[in-house]
FIGU-257507 format. One line per field, with one value per residue: x, y, z of N, C-alpha, C in turn; residue in three letters. Coordinates in pm, whole numbers, plus 32768, in hexadecimal, padded with zeros to 4 digits. Example, Ala and Ser with C-alpha at 12.3 -4.5 7.8 and 13.67 -1.06 7.14 Angstrom:
n_u = [8527 | 8505] .
n_v = [7DC7 | 7F1F] .
n_w = [830C | 82C4] .
ca_u = [84CE | 8557] .
ca_v = [7E3E | 7F96] .
ca_w = [830C | 82CA] .
c_u = [8528 | 850A] .
c_v = [7EB6 | 8003] .
c_w = [830C | 8313] .
resn = [ALA | SER] .
***
This chain:
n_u = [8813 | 883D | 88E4 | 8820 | 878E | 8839 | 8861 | 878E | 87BA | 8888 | 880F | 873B | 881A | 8890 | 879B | 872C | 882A | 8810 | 8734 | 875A | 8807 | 8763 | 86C3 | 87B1 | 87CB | 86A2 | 86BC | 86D7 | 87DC | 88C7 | 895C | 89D4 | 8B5E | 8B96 | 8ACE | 8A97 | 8B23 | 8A9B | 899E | 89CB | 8A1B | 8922 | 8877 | 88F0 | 888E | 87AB | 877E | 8738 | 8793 | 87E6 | 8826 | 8918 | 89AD | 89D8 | 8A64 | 8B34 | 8BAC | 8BE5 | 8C94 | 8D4E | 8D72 | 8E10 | 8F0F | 8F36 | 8F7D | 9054 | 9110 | 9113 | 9172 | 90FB | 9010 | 8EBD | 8DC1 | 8CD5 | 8BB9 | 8B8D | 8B13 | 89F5 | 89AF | 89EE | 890A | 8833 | 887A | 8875 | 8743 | 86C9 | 86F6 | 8687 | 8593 | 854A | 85A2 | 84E6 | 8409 | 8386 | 83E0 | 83A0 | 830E | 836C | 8376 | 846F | 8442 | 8484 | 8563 | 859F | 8501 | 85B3 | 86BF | 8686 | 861C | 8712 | 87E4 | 8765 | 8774 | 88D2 | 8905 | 885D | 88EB | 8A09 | 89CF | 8944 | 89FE | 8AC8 | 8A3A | 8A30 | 8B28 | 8B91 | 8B37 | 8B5E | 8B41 | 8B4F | 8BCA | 8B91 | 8C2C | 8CAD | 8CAD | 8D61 | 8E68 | 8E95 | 8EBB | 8F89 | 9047 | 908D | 90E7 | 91E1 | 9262 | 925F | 91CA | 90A5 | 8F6F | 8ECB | 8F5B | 8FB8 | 8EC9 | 8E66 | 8F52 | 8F0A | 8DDE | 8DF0 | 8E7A | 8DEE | 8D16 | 8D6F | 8D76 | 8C79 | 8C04 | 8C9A | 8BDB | 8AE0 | 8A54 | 8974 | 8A40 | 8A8B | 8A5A | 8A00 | 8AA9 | 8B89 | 8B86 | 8B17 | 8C14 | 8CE3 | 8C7D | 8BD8 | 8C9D | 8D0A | 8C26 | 8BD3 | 8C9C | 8C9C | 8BA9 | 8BDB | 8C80 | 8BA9 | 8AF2 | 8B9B | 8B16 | 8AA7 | 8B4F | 8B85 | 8B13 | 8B3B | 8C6B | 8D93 | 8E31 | 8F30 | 8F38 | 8E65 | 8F01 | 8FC4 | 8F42 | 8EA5] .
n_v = [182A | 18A9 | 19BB | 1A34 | 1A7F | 1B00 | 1BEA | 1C75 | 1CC0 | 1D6A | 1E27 | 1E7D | 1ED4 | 1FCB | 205A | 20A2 | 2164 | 2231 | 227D | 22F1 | 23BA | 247D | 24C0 | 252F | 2608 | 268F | 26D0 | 27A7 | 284B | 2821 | 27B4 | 265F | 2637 | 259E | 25BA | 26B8 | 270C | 26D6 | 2739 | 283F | 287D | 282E | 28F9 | 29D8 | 296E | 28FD | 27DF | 26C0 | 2677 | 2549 | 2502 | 25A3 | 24F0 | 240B | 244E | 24C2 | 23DB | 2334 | 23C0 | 23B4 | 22A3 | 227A | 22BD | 2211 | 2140 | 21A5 | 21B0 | 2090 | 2032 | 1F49 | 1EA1 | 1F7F | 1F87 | 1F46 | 1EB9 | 1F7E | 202F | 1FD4 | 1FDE | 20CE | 2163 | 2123 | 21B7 | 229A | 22C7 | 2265 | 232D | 2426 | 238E | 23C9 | 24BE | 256B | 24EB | 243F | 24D4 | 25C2 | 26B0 | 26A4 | 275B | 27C7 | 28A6 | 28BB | 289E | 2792 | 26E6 | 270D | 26BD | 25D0 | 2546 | 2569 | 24EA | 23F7 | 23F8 | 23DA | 22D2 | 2244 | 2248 | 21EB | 20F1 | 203E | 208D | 1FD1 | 1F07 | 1EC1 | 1EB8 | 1DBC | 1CEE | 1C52 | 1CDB | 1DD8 | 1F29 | 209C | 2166 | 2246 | 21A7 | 20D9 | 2183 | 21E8 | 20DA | 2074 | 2146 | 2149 | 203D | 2063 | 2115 | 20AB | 210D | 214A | 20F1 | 21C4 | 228E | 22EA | 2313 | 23FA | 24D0 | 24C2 | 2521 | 261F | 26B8 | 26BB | 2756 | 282F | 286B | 2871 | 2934 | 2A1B | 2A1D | 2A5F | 29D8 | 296E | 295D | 2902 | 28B9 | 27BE | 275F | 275B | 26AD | 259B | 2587 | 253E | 2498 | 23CF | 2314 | 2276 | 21F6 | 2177 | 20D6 | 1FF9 | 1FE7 | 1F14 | 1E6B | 1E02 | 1D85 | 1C80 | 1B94 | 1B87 | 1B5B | 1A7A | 19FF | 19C9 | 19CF | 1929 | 18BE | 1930 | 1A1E | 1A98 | 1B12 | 1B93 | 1C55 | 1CCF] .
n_w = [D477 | D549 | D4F4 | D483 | D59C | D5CC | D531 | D53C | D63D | D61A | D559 | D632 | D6D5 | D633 | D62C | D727 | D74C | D686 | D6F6 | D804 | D7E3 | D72C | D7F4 | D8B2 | D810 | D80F | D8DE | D90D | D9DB | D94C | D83A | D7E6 | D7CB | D6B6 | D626 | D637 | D54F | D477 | D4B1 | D496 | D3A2 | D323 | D393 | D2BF | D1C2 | D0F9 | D163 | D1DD | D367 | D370 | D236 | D23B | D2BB | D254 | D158 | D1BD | D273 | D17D | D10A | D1FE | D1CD | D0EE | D180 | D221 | D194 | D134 | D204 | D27E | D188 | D0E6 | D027 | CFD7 | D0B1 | D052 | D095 | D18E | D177 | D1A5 | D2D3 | D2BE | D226 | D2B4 | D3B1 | D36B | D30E | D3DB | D4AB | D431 | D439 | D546 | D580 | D4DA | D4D6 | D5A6 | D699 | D659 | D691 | D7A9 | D8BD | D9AD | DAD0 | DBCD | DCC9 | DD5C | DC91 | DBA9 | DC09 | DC58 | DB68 | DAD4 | DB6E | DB30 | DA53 | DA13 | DA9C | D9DD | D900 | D921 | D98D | D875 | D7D5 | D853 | D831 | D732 | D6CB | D748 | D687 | D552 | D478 | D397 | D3F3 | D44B | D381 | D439 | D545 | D4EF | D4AB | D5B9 | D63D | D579 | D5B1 | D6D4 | D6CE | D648 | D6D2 | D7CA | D882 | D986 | D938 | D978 | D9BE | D8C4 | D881 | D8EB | D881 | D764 | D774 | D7EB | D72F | D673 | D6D8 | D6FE | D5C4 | D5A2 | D63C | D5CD | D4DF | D537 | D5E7 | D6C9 | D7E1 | D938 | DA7F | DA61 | D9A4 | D9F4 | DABF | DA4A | D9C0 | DA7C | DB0E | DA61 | D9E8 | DADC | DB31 | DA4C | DA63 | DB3C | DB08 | DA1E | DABA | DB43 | DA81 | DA10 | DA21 | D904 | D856 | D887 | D80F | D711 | D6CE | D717 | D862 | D884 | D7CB | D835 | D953 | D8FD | D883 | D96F] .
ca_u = [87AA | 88A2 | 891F | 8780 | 8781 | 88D7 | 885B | 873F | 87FA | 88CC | 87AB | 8720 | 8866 | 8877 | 8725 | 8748 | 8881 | 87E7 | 86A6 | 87D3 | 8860 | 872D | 8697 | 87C4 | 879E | 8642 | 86A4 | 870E | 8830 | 8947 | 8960 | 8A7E | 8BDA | 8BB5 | 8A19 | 8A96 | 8B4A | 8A1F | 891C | 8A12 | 8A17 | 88C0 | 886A | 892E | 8870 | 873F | 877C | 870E | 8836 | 8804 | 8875 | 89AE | 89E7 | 89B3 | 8ABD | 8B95 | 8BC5 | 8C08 | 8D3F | 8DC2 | 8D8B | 8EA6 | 8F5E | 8F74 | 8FAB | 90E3 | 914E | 910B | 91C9 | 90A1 | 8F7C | 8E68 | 8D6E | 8C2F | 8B71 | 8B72 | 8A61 | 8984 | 899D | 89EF | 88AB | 87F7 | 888F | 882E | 86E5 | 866A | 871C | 8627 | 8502 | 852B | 8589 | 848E | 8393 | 8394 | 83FC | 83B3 | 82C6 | 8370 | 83B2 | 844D | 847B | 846C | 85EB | 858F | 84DC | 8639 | 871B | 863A | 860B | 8797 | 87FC | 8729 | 87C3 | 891B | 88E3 | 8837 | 8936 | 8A26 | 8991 | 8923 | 8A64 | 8B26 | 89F7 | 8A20 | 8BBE | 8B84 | 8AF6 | 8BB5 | 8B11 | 8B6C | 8C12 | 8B65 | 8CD5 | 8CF9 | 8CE9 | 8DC2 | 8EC9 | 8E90 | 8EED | 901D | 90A1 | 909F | 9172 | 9273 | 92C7 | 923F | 9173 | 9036 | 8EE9 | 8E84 | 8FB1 | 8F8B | 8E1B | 8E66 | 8F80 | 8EAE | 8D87 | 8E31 | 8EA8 | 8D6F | 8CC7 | 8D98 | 8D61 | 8BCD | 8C16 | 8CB3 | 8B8D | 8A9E | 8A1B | 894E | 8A75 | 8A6D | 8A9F | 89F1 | 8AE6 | 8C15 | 8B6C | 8B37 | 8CA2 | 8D38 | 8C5D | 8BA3 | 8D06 | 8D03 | 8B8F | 8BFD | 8D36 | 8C29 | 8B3A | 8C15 | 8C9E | 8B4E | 8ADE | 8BF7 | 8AE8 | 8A86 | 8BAD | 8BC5 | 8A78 | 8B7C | 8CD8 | 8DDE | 8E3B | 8FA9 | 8ECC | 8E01 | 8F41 | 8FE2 | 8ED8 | 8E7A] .
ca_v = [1873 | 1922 | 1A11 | 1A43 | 1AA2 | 1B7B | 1C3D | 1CB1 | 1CFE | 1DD2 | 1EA4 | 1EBC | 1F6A | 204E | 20D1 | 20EF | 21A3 | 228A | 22CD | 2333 | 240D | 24D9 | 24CC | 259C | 268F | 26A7 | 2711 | 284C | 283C | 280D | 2732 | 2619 | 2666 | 257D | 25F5 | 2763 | 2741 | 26BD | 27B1 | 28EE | 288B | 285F | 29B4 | 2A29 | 294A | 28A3 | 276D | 2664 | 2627 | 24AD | 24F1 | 25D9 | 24A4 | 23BE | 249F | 24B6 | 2340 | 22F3 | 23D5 | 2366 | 21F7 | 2264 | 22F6 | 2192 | 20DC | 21ED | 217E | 2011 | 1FF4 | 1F00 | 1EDB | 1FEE | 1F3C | 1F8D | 1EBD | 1FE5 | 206E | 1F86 | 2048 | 2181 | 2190 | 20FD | 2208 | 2325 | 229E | 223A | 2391 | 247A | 2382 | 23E6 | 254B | 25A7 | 24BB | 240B | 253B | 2666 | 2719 | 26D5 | 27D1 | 27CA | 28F6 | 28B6 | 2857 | 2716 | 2691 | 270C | 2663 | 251C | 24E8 | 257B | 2443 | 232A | 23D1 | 23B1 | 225E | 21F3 | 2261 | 218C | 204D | 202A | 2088 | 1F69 | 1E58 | 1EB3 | 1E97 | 1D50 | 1CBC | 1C33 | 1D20 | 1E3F | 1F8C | 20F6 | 218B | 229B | 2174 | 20B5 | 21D3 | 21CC | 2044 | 2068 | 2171 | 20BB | 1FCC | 20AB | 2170 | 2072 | 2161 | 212D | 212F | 2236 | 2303 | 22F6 | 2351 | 24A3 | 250E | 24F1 | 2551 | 269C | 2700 | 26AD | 27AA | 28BD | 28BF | 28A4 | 29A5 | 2A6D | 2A1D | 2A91 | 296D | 2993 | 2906 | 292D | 288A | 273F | 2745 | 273F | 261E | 2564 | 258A | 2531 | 2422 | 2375 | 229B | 222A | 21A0 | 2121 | 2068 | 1FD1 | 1F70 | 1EB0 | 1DDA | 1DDD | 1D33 | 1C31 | 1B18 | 1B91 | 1B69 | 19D6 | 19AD | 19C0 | 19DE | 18EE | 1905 | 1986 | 1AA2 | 1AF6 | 1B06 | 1BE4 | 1CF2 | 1D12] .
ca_w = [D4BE | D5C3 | D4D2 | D462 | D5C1 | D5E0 | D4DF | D59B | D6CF | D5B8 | D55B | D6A1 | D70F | D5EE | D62F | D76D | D755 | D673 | D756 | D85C | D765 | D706 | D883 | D8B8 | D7A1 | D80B | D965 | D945 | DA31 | D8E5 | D7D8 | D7F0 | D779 | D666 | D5E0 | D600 | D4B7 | D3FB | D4E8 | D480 | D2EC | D2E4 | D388 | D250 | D139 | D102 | D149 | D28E | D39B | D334 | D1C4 | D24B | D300 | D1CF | D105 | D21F | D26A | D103 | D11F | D215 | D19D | D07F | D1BE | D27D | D143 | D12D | D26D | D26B | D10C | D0BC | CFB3 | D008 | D0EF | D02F | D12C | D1EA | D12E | D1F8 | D33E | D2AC | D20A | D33B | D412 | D345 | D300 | D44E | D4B9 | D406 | D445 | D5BC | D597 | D49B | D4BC | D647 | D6FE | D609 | D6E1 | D824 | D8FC | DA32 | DAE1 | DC50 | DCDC | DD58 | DC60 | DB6C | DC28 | DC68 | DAF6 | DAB7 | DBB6 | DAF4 | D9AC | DA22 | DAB8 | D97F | D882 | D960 | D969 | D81F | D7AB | D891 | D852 | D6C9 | D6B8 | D789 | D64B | D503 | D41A | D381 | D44B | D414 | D389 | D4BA | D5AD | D4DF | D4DF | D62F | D642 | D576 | D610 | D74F | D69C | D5FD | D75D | D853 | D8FF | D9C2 | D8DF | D9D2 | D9C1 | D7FB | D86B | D90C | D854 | D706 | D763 | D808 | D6A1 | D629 | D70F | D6CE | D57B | D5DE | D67C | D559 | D482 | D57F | D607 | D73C | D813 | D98C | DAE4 | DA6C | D938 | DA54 | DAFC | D9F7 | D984 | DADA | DB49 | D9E0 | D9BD | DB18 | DB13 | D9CF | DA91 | DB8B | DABA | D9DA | DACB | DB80 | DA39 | DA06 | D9E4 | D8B7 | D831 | D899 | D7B4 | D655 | D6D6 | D77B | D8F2 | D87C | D790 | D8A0 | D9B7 | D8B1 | D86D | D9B2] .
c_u = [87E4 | 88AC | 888D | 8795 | 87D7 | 88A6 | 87F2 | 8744 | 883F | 888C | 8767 | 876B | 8877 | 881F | 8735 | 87B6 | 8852 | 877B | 86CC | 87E8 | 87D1 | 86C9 | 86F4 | 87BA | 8735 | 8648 | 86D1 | 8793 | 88B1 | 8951 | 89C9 | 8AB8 | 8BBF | 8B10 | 8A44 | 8AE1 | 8AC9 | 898B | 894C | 89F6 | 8988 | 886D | 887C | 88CC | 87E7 | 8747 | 8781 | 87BE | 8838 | 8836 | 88E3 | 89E1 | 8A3A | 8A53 | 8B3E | 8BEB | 8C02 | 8C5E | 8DAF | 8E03 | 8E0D | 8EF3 | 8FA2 | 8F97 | 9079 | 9124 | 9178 | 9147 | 9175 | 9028 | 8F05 | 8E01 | 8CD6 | 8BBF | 8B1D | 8B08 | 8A13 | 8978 | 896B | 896F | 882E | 881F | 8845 | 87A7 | 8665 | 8689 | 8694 | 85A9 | 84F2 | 852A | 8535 | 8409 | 8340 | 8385 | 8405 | 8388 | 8300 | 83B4 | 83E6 | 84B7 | 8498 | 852E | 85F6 | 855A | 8556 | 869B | 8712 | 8673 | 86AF | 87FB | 87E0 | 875A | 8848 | 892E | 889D | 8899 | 8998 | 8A37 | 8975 | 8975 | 8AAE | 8AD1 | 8A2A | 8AAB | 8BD9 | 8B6F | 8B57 | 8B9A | 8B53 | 8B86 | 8BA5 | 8C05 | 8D10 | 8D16 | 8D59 | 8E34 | 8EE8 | 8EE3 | 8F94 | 907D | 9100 | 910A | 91FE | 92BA | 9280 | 9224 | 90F1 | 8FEF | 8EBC | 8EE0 | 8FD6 | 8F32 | 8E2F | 8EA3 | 8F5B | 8E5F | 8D9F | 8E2C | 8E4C | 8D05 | 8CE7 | 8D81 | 8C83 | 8BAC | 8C1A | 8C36 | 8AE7 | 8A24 | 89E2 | 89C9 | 8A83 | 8AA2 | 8A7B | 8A46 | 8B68 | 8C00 | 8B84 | 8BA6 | 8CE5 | 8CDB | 8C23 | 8C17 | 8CEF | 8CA9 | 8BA2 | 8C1F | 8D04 | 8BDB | 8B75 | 8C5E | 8BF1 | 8B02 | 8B15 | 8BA0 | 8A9C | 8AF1 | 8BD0 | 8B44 | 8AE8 | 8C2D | 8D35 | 8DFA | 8EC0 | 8F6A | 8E8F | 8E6C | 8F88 | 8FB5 | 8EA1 | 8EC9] .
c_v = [18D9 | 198F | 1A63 | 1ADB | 1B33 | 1C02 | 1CA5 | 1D07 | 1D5A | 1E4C | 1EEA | 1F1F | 1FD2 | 20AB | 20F9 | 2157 | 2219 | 22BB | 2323 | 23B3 | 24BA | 24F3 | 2550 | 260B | 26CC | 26DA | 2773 | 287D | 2856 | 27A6 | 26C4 | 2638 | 2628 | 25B2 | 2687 | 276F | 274B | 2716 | 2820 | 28CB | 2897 | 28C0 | 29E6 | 2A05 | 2910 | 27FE | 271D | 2652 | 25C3 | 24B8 | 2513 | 2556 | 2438 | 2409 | 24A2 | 2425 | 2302 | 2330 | 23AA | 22B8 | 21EF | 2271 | 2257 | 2119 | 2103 | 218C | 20F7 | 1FDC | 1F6C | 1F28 | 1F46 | 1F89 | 1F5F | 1F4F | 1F1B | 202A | 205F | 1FF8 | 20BE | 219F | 214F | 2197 | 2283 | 2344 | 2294 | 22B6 | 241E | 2448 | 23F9 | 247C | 2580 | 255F | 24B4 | 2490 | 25C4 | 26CF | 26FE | 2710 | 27B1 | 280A | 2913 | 2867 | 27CE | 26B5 | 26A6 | 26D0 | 25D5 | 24E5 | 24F5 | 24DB | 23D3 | 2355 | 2399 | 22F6 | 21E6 | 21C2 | 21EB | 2124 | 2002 | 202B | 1FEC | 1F17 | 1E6A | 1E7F | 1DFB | 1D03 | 1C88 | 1C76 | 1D9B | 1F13 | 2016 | 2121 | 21F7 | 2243 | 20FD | 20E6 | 21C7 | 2139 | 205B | 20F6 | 214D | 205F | 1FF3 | 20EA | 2124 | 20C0 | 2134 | 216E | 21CD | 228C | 2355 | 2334 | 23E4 | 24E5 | 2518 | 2543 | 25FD | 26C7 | 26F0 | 271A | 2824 | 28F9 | 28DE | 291F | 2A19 | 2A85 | 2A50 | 2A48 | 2999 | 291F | 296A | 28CD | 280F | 270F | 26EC | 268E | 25A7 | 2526 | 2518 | 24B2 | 23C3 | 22E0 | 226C | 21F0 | 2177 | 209D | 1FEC | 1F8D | 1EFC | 1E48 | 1DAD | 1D5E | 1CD5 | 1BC6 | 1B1B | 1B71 | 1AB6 | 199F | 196F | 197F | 196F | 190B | 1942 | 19F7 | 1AD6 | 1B3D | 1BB6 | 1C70 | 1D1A | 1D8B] .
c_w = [D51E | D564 | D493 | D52E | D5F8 | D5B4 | D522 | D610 | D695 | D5B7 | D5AE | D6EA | D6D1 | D607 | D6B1 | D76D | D6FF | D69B | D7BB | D80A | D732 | D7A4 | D8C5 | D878 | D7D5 | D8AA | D9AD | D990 | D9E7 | D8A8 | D7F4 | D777 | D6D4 | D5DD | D5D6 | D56C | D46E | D414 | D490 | D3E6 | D2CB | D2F8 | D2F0 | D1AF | D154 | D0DB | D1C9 | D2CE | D373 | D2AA | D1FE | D27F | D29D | D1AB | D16C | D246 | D1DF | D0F3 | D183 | D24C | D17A | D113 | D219 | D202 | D10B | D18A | D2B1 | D1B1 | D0FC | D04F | D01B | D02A | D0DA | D06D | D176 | D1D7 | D18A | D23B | D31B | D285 | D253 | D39B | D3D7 | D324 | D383 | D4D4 | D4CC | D3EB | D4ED | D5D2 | D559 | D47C | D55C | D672 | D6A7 | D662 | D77B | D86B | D9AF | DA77 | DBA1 | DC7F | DD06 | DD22 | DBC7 | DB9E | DC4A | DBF1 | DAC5 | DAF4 | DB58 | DA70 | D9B7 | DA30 | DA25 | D92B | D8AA | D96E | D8F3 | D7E1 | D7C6 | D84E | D7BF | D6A8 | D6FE | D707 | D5B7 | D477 | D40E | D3D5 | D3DF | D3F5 | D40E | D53B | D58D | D4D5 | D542 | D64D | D5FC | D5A9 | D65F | D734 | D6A4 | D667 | D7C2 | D8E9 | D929 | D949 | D91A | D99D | D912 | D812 | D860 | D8CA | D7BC | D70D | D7A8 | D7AA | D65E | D667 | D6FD | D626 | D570 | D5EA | D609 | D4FE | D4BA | D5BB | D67A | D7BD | D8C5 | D9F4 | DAE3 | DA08 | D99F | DA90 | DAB7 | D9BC | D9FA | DB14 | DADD | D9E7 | DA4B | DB27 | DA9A | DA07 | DAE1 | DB57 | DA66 | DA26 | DB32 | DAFC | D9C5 | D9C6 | D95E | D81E | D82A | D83D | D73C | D681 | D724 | D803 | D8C3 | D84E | D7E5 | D8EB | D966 | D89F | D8E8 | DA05] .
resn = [UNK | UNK | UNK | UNK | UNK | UNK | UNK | UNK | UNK | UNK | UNK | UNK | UNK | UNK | UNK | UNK | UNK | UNK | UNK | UNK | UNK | UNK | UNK | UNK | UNK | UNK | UNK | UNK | UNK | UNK | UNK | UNK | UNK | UNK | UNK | UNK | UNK | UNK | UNK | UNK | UNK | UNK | UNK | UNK | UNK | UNK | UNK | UNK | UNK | UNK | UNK | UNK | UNK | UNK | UNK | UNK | UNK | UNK | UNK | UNK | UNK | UNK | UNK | UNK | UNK | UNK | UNK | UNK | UNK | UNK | UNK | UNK | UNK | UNK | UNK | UNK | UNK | UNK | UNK | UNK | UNK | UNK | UNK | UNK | UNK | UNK | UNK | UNK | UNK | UNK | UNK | UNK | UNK | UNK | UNK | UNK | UNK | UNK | UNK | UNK | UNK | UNK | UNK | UNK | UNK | UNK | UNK | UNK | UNK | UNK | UNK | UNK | UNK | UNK | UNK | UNK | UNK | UNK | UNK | UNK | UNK | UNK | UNK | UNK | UNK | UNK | UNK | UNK | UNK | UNK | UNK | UNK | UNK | UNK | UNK | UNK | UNK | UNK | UNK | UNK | UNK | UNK | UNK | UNK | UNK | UNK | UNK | UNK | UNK | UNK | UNK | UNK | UNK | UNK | UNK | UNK | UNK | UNK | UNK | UNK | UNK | UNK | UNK | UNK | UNK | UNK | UNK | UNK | UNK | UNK | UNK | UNK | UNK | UNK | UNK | UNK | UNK | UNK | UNK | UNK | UNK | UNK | UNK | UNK | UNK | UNK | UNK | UNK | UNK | UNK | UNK | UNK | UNK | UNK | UNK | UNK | UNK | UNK | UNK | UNK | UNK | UNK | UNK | UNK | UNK | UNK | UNK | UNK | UNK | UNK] .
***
């Protein structure tokens, strides 16, 4: 029944994390580093940011199965097609029409996207289920150069903004933010939600990941 309930707490952080995710998009301010790829391609094509995402994720599934010299974690699907799904409910369904052009009500809802993306991220990686592949990159990274999650965060999602950028992403001064603070409210939340972690995992497993 725990893992009934895990699973739940799973999906709950996905979605939130993608309600974050299109809260900022939707707030004018700059997309995040890692949404300006999939904002800028689909400028170019007809096709939802949640597919680019979709298509995106499933390359660089092969890319961590490169790197992890392991079988390809088709799993991953799960998420991946949760994220891109519950993505382009919120931007094109939830929040199609909203506008908000007043500076404090852009940087309110820019705040609770950040903050969302965040949380939902940490409560979801807390969990024994399946990784979206960019935050499992993220994870083994971390491993391979025993750097801070945070410090993987920024210096991805940096190179992920520039080419945003290139592709003509609407990227801007909430993109920067994003970049430079997303991993540390990551870093935070994940040990803020440690006990999520003692639902499945051993106390050495927990001591470990935190």
């Amino acid at each position: 029944m725990k893992y009934v309930y895990l699973f739940l707490i799973y999906l709950a952080g996905l979605t939130v994390s993608s309600l974050g995710l299109a809260l900022i998009i939707r707030s004018g301010l700059g997309v995040g580093p890692g949404d300006s790829v999939a904002v800028g391609v689909s400028m170019h094509f007809p096709i939802t940011v949640g597919n680019v995402m979709i298509i995106a994720f499933v390359i660089l599934l092969g890319i961590n199965t490169w790197l992890e010299r392991k079988r390809p974690q088709f799993e991953s699907l799960i998420p991946i097609i949760i994220r891109g799904r519950t993505v382009d409910f919120f931007l094109y369904g939830l929040l199609e029409n909203a506008s908000y052009e007043v500076w404090w009500s852009q940087w309110g809802i820019f705040s609770l996207g950040l903050v969302a993306t965040a949380v939902g991220v940490a409560v979801y990686l807390r969990t024994p289920f399946p990784r979206i592949p960019l935050d499992h990159f993220m994870m083994i990274v971390n491993e391979k150069t025993n750097q801070s999650k945070s410090s993987v965060r920024i210096f991805a999602e940096s190179g992920m903004a520039l080419i945003g950028y290139l592709l003509g992403a609407p990227v801007g001064l909430g993109t920067l933010i994003v970049a430079l603070l997303l991993g540390p409210i990551i870093q935070f939340s994940y040990q803020w939600s440690r006990p999520i972690a003692k639902l499945w995992a051993s106390p050495e497993h927990v001591r470990e990941s935190s």
